[in-house]
N, C-alpha and C positions, 0 to 999 in steps of 0.2 A: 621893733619891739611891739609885742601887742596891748593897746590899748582895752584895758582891761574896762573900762567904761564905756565902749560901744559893743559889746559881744554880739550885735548882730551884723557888725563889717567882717565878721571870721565864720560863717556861718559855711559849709562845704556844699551841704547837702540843699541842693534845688528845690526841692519837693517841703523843703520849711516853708518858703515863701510860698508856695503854690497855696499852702496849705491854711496861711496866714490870708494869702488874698481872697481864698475859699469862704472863710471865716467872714471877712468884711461883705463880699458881696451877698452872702446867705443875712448878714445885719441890714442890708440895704446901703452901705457904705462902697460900693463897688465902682467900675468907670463913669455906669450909665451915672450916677450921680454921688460925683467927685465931692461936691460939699456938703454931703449927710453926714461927712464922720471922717475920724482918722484912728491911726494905731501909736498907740508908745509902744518900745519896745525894756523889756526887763535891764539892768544896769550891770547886775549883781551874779549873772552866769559863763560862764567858761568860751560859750561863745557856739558852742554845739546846736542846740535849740532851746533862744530864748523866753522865758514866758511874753508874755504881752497881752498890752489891754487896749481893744479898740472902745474906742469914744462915739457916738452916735450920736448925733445932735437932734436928728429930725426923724419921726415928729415931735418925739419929746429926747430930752437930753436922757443920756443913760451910759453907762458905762457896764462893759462885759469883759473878767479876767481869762485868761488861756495859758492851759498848760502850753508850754512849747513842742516835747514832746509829743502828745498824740492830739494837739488839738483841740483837745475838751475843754468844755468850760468850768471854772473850776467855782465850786461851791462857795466857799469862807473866802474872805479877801483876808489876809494877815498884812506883816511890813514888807513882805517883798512888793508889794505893787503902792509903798507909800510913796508918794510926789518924786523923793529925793533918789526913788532906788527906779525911777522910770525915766525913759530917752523923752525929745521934746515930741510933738507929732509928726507923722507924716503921713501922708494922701497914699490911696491906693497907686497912684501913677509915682510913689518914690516909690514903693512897693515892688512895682513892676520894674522899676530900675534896676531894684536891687536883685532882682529873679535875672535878668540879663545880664549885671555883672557877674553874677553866679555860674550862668550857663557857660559865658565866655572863658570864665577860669577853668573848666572843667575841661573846654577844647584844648586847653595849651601842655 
């Protein structure tokens, strides 16, 4: 049954994550430096592409929301990105995990 409060473990489409990891490394959150920052991912969508908000810590804290869809960043924050309706963090390298679980399902 699907867990309707992780909808980024039902995610199909690879090129989400590529696009999420895009996002981070263009924030300076990317491999070369793992601890500038992380991403939640949205709680409250189908599991298709979910929004999300990466966290930047350095050099000052900051936070930036994303459509799932195409990516952009999204102007107004509303309650879809309040605390209870976002996943906990995760590092560009769960990121990259989850691009590899993805690729893997795609071969089978």
């Amino acid at each position: 049954m699907k867990d309707d409060n992780r909808p980024w473990e039902h995610v199909n489409d690879c090129s989400y994550f590529r696009g999420v990891m895009g996002n981070m490394v263009r924030l300076g959150c990317g491999k070369k430096s793992p601890e500038a920052g992380s991403v939640r991912f949205g709680r409250t969508g189908s599991g298709y592409a979910p929004n999300y908000q990466i966290e930047r810590l350095q050099p000052d804290p900051e936070q930036f929301q994303f459509n799932g869809l195409g990516h952009s960043e999204v102007a107004h924050v509303d309650e879809t990105f309040a605390p209870e309706n976002i996943s906990e963090q995760f590092s560009y390298s769960d990121v990259e995990q989850m691009l590899a679980r993805c690729l893997d399902q795609q071969k089978r």
